[in-house]
Structures are given as C-alpha cells and as structure tokens.
C-alpha positions in Angstrom: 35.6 3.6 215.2 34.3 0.0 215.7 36.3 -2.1 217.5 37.2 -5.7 215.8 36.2 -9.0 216.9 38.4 -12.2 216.8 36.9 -15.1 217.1 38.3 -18.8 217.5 36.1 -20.7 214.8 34.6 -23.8 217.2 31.7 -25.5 217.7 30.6 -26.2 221.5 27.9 -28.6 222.2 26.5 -28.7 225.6 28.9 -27.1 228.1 31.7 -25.6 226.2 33.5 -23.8 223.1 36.0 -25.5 221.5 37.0 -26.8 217.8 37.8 -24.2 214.7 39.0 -24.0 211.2 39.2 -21.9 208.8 37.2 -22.3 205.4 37.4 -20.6 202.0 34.5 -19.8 199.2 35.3 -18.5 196.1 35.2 -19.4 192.1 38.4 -20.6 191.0 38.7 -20.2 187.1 38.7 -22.7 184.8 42.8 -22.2 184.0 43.9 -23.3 188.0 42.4 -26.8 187.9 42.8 -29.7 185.6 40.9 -30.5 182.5 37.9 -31.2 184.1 37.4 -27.9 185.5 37.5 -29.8 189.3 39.3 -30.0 192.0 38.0 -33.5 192.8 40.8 -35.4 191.9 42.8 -33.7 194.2 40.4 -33.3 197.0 39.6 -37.5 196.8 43.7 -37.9 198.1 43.2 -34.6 200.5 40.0 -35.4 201.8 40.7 -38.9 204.0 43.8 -36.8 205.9 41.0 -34.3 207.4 39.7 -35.6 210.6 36.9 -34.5 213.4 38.3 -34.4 216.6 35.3 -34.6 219.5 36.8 -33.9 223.2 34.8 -34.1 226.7 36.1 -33.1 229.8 36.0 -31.1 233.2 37.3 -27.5 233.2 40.2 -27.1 235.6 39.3 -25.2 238.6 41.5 -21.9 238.3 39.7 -19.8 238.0 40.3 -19.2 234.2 37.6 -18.1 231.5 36.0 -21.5 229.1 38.6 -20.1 226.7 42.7 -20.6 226.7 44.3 -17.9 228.5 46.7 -17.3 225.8 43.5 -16.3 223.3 44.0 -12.7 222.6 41.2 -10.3 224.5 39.4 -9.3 221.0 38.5 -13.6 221.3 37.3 -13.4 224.4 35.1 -10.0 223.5 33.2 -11.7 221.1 32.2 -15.0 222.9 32.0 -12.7 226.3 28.8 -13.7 228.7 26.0 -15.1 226.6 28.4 -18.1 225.9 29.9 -18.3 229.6 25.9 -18.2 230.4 25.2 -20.7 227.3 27.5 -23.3 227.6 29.1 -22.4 231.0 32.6 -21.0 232.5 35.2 -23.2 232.1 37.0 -22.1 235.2 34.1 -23.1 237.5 34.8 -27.0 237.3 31.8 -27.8 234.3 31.9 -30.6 232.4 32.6 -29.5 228.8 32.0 -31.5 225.1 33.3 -30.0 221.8 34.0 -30.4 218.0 37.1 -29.3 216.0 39.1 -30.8 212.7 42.6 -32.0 212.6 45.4 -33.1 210.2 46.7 -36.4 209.7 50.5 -36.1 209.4 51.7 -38.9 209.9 50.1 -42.6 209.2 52.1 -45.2 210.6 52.2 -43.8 214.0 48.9 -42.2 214.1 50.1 -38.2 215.0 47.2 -35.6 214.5 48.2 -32.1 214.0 45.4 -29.3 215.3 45.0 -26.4 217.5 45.5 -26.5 221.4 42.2 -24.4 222.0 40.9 -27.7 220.4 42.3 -29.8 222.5 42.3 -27.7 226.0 41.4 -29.2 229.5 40.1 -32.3 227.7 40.3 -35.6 229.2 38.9 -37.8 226.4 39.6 -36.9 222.8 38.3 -39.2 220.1 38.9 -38.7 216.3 36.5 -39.7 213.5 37.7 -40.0 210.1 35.9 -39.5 206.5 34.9 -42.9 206.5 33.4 -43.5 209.2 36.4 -44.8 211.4 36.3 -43.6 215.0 39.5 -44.2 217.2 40.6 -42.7 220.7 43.7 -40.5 220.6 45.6 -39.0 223.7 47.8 -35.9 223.7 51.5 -36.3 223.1 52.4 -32.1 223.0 50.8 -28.6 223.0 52.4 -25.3 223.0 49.5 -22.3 224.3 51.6 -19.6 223.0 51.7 -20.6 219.3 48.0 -22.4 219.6 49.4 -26.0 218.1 48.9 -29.6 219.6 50.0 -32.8 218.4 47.8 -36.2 219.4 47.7 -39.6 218.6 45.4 -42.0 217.7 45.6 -45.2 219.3 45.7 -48.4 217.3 45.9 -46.6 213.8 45.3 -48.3 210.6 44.6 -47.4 207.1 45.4 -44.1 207.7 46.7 -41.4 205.1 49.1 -38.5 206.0 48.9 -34.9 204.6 52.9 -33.6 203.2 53.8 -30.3 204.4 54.3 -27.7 201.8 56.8 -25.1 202.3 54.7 -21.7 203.7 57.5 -19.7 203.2 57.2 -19.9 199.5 53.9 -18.8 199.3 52.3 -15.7 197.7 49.6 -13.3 198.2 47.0 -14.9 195.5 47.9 -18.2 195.4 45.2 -19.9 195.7 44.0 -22.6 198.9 41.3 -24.8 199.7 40.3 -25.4 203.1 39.0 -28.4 204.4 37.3 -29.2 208.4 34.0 -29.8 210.5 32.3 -26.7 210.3 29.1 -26.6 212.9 29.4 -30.3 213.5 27.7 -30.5 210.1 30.7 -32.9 208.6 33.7 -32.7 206.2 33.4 -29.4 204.5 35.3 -28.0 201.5 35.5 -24.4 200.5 38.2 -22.3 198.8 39.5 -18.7 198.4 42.6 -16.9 198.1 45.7 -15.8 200.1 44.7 -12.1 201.0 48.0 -11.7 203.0 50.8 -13.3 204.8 52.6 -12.4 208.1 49.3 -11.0 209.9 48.7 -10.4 213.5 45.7 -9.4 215.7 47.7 -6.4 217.5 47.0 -8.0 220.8 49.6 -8.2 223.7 48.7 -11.8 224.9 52.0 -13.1 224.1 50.9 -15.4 221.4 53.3 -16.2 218.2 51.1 -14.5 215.7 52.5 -15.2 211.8 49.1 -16.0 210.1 48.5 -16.4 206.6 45.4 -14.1 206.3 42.5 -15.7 203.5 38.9 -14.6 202.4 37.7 -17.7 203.9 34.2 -18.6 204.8 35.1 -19.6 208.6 32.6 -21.2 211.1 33.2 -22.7 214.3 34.2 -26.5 214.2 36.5 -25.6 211.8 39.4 -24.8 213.9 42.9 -27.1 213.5 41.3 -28.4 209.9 43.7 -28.1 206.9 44.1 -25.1 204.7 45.9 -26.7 201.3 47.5 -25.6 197.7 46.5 -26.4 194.9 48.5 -29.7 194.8 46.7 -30.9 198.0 50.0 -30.0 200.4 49.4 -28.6 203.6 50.0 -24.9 204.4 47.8 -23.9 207.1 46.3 -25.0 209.7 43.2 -23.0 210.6 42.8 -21.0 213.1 40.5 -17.8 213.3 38.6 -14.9 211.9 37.8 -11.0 212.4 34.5 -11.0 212.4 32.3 -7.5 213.7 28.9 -9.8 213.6 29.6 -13.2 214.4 29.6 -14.4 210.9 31.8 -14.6 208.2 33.5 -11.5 207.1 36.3 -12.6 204.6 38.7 -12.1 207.2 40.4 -15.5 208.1 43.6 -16.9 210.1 45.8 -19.8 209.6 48.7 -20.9 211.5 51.7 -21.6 208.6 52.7 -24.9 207.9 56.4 -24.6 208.9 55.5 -22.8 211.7 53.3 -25.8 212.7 55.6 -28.3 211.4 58.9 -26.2 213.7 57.0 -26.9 216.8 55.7 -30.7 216.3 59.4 -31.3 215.6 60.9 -29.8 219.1 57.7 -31.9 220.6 58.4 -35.2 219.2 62.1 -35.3 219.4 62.2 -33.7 223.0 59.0 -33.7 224.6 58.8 -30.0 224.8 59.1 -26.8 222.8 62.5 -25.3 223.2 61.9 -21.9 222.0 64.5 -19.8 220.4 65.9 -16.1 221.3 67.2 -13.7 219.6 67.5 -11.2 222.7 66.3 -7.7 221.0 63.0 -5.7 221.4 61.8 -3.5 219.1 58.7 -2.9 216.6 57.0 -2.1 213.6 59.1 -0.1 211.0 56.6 3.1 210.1 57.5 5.9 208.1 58.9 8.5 210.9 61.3 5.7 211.8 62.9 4.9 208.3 63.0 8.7 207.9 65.2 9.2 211.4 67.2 6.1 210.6 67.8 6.7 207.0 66.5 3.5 206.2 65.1 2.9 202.7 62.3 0.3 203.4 58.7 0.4 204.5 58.0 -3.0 206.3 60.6 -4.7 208.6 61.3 -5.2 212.3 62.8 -2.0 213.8 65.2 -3.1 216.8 64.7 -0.5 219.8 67.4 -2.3 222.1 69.4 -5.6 221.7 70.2 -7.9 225.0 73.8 -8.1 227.2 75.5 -11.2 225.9 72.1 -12.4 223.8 72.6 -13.9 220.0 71.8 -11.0 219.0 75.1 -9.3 220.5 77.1 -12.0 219.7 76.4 -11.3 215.6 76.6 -8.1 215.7 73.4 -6.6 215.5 72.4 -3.1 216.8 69.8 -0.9 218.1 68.5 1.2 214.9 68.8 -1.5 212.9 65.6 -3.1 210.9 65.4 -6.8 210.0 63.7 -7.1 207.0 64.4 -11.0 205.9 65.0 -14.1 207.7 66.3 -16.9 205.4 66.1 -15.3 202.5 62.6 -14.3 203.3 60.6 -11.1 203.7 59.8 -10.2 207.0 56.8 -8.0 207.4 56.6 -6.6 210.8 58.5 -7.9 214.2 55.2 -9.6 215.4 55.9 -11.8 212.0 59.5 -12.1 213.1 59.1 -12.7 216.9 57.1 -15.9 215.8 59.5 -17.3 213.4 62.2 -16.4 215.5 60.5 -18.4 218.6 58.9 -21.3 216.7 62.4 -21.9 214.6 64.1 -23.8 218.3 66.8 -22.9 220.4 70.3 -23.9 219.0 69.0 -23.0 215.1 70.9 -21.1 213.4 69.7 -18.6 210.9 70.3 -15.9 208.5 68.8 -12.1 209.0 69.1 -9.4 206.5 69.0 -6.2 208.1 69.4 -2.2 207.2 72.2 0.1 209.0 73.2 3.2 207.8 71.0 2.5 204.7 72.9 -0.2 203.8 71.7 -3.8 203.8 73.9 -6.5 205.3 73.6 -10.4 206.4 74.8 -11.7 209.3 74.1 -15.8 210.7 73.1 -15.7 214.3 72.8 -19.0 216.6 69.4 -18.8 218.5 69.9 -18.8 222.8 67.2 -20.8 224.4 64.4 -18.6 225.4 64.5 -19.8 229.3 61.5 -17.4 230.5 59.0 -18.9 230.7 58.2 -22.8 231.6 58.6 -24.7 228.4 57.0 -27.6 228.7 54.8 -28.4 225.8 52.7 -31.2 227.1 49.9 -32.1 229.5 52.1 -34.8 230.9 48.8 -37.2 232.2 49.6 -36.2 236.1 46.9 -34.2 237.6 49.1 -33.1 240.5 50.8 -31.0 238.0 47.9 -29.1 236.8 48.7 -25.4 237.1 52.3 -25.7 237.5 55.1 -24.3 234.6 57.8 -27.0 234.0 61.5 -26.1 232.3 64.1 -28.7 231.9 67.0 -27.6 234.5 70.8 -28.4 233.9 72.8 -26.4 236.2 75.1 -26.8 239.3 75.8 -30.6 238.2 72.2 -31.3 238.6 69.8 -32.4 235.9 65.8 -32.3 236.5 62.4 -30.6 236.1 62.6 -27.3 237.1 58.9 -25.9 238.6 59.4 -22.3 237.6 56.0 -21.2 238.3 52.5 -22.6 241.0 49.4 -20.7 239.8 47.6 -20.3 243.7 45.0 -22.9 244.4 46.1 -25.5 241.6 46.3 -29.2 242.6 50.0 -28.6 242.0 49.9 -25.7 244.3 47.2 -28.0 246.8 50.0 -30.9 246.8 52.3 -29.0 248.3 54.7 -28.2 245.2 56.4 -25.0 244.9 57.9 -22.3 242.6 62.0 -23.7 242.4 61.3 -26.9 243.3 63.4 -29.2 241.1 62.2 -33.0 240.0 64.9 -35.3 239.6 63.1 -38.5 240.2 59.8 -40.6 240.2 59.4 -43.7 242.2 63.2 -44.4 242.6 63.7 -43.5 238.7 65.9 -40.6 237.6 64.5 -37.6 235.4 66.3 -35.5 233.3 63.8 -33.8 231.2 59.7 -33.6 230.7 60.3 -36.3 227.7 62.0 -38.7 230.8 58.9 -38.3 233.1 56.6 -38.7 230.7 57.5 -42.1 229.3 57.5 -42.8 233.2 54.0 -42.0 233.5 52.9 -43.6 230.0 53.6 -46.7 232.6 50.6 -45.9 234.1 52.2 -46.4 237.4 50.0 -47.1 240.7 51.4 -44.4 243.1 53.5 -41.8 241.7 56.1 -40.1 244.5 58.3 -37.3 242.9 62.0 -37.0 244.3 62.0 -32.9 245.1 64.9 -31.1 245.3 64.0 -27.4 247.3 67.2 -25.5 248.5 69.6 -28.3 250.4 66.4 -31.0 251.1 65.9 -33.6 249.1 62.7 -35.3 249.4 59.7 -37.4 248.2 56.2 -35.9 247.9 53.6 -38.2 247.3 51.0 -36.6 244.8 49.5 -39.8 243.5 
C-alpha cells in the first residue's frame, strides 16, 4: 500500500517554502452560470479581493524544520531533503523569501485573511493586489493549530472585501471557484466541485482538521487564496492537497469559512484565540461500535470518556454516547467535531445531538476554556519572546501573562524567562492580557523591561 503525501501548496523562491492555495479545474455546464455562459461577471467583483502576499525573513534558530511544526508529518514527507537541500532549513537561521494568496475581508481597515504557514517566521510581509497596488502589512494574529493568520495592510485605500458565506450550509456538489497565486505566475482562476466536507489527514499533529475536500487543480503559491460559491462569497480558504507525485491529483484542502471567520473574531476582539472545550475523548463511530452500542448511525463522534467537572459533565453527556450534529449540523467524524468544537471560543454555547440507548437527544452545553496549551494567537513584535507559550492568567487576585511553556535555547529562554513566570507589566504599565501588551509594543517603545512575577519575587527583566 502506498503511503499518501500532503502537501502545503506554496511557492518558495530562494531560501524557503512558503505560500499555498488551493485551485479548481473543471467545466461547469451551461445551466450554473448566467446567460452568458460566464462566470466573468462574478469573477470581475471577486477578483480585486484576492491578493499575493510576498514575505522575507530569517528562520528562528530552534532548531525546527523550514516548515510549521504543526504541519502534519505526511507534509513534511513530501517536501523532505531535496527542499531543506534546495531552499535551505529553516531552523538553521537562513534568510528565507516566499509567495502565497490572501483574502481581503475587510476594506476600511485593511485586514487580510490567509494561512499561517504563509506568514511563518516572517519579518517583512508585503501584499500586491490585482492592480498593481503594493502595500506593506504586519501581523495582527495567527493560530498554528488551525493554520489561519489575520494581517493588515498599512495605509489601505481603495480596497474591496470578500463576504463570508455560511460553510455550514454547503453541500457535496455544489460547485466553487478558486482564486490565488499559483507558482508566482499571478492571479489564477480555476473551478471544480465540492468532493467532500469534514475531511482530515489522519495525522496526530494536533491541528483542527475540518476541511472541505475539492477536485482542485492545486500548486504551490496558492495557499491562503480564496475558494468561493457561485455568488462570489467566501467559503474556503485554501490550504492543501494529497498528492502521491508532487502534482495535482484532484485531491484538495480548504479551511471552512466559518471556521476561518470563528478564529479572526477571538483575534480581533481579544488578541488571542480562546479555544473552546468540551472535556470528552473519543473517536470515529465504525461499524463494530454502533453494533455494541446499539446505535443506529454510521458517521458521528463516538465518546470513549467524558472529563470530571468539564462542559461536557455539566450537560449531561456520557461515555457511549455518539455526537452526530452540532447546531443543527451533521457531524462526520470527531476530528470534524474536535475542530468545530475548538475553533467555536470558549464561553459559546452550543447545541449537540447525540445517540444513547438508540435514541437521539439534544442537549445545549456552554464551552470551558481549553487552558492547555498557551493561547496566544499572535507574534506580538518582541523578539525576546520568541519560543515562549503565552496564556492570559487570572487567578489568586492577580491578572497577567502567564509563560506556560520556554522551548530550550530560545531568545526567551536566552533572556532569562522561565516556564510560570507571570507578566504583569511593561515599563511601569500594567498588563492584563496579550491584547494589553501588544498595544504597548505597537508604541514602538525604546527599551522594553517586563515586570515578572516568579513565586513571591517580583521583578524587572530587561529584554529589550
């Protein structure tokens, strides 16, 4: 049996990989477009919202791979050593330059939408528009785990937005058009179909994996462009393909427009993503288990153990019990769930359908903060950082940062911060959350001291 190949669709020029989207080729019939048997009309609004995004910068040294850590190992397979030999490792401290798409979402303020493997370890990002236009744009949020980052151009103008469409709506047929940068060659369209919806790659690497899966002619560059319906609304944002060759297969991924949408939200109105948690584990629902369980259903997440005192608990739900909707919609597998379940917030509440006893049932349930893992969702423009896990802390009558984690031999690690430490200042100025310090820093301040809190000493620690 031959083992699959994932492959983030980018372009790398130079010293580096980075940049993909996902495209589509296929004839639509004459009976899906307007009279004029086009889909100009509608790509001639679409088209000016699409966006090359062109980033240089120096790998971190930290001994990671040139690709995200979060990328699932199939992704790494494929690119493996003749691109770390090609275009150099990005964990050795190389100076990288690379092409990907984005999505205009908003034109007054100038936010981008794309993929954080776009984005990665760059310290200049510049966008280019269809006309010509080329402004700089910094980041304002990324989340690894779900593969979405939200810039900003600087100084927009004359720029137009793309409206979400609702992803949970769509179908399997329906058809899309996807629009990005493929091989640096410039603005590409393409179309195909929706070949399925709630796919994931298998992996283990902790990702949120919900894609919408397409028979879309991919290529690198493409990665963070638009995938669109028919009435030029955004429902994907592309992302990656299976590929055994290296080339285009008819096997592509794209990251769901509400999924997308969820985790710009948490970003812009708190700085970070606040993930939500349910507080079960469990897996895919196959045949032997509905048979043991009585359970008259063949796709749905199968619950194997729920939590002490999680949401989960709290509405009632058991182990043997199988979700099989969330809001009034289907869920496929738990990896499908997991990723709607995370990317939905902490505090939101929702509705879950589930099987017990072969009987269906509803129950609302108030997502728990998933507190884990270090939230924080942006690079926050302060080197000294680099390599360390931030989570907003509010405990013992003390707000701050909380450093939950110091990867070994990071400048945060070299600066002398450590695992527990708590910020709850900068230069004399209290900080109560990752938003707080940020808009500290967006200052541009000359030295930067952090007020540390470790055990009973509080203290100042210079790192800038």
């Amino acid at each position: 049996m031959k083992k699959r190949h994932f492959i983030l669709t980018g372009i790398a020029l130079g010293l580096s990989v980075l940049g993909t989207s996902v495209s589509v080729q296929a004839n639509l019939p004459s009976f899906v477009v307007n009279q004029q048997n086009s889909l100009a009309p509608m790509l001639e609004k679409v088209q000016p919202s699409v966006v090359t995004i062109s980033v240089e910068g120096k790998a971190k040294n930290s001994g990671r791979s040139f690709l995200p850590d979060d990328i699932p190992e199939e992704f790494k397979f494929f690119f493996g050593d003749q691109f770390a030999e090609q275009f150099g490792n990005r964990g050795s401290g190389r100076n990288f330059r690379g092409l990907g798409s984005g999505v205009v979402i908003n034109a007054d303020k100038g936010y981008v939408l794309t993929n954080n493997h776009v984005i990665n370890d760059a310290d200049k990002i510049n966008v280019t528009l269809q006309d010509g236009r080329e402004f700089k744009a910094k980041l304002v949020g990324k989340d690894e785990q779900s593969d979405i980052a939200l810039i900003q151009i600087e100084k927009p103008s004359n720029l137009t937005a793309l409206k979400f469409a609702d992803s949970d709506k769509l179908r399997v047929g329906d058809f899309t058009v996807a629009i990005g940068n493929p091989f640096g060659l410039g603005q590409t369209v393409t179309s195909g179909i929706i070949s399925a919806l709630g796919r994931s790659t298998g992996s283990d690497s902790g990702a949120y994996e919900n894609y919408i899966q397409t028979d879309a002619a991919v290529n690198r560059g493409n990665s963070g462009g638009a995938l669109v319906n028919l009435n030029g609304e955004l429902i994907g944002i592309n992302t990656a393909i299976i590929s055994p060759s290296g080339g285009n297969a008819g096997i592509a991924f794209a990251i769901p427009s509400n999924q997308a949408n969820n985790i710009v939200q948490q970003i812009l109105e708190f700085g970070e993503v606040r993930r939500g948690l349910l507080g079960i584990k469990g897996g895919e629902l196959n045949a032997d288990l509905a048979k043991a369980f009585n359970v008259n259903a063949q796709q749905g997440a199968f619950v194997s153990e729920v939590l002490p005192n999680s949401a989960a608990e709290k509405a009632g739900i058991k182990a043997g019990d199988v979700i099989t909707a969330m809001n009034g919609q289907k869920i496929s597998s738990f990896a499908e769930m997991r990723a709607k379940i995370a990317t939905s917030g902490a505090g939101k509440e929702i509705e879950l359908t589930y099987l017990r006893d072969g009987k269906s049932q509803d129950v609302k349930v108030k997502l728990q903060a998933d507190n884990g893992k270090g939230l924080s969702a942006s690079n926050i423009e302060l080197r000294a950082l680099d390599g360390a896990e931030l989570n907003n802390y509010n405990a013992k009558g003390i707000k701050g940062i909380e450093i939950t984690k110091v990867q070994p031999n990071s400048l945060a690690a070299q600066r002398g911060l450590k695992t527990g430490d708590i910020i709850i200042g900068v230069n004399r100025q209290a900080v109560e959350s990752t938003q707080d310090l940020r808009k500290i820093l967006e200052g541009k301040p000359s030295a930067v001291a952090l007020n540390i809190l470790r055990g009973e000493n509080n203290f100042y620690l210079l790192v800038q």
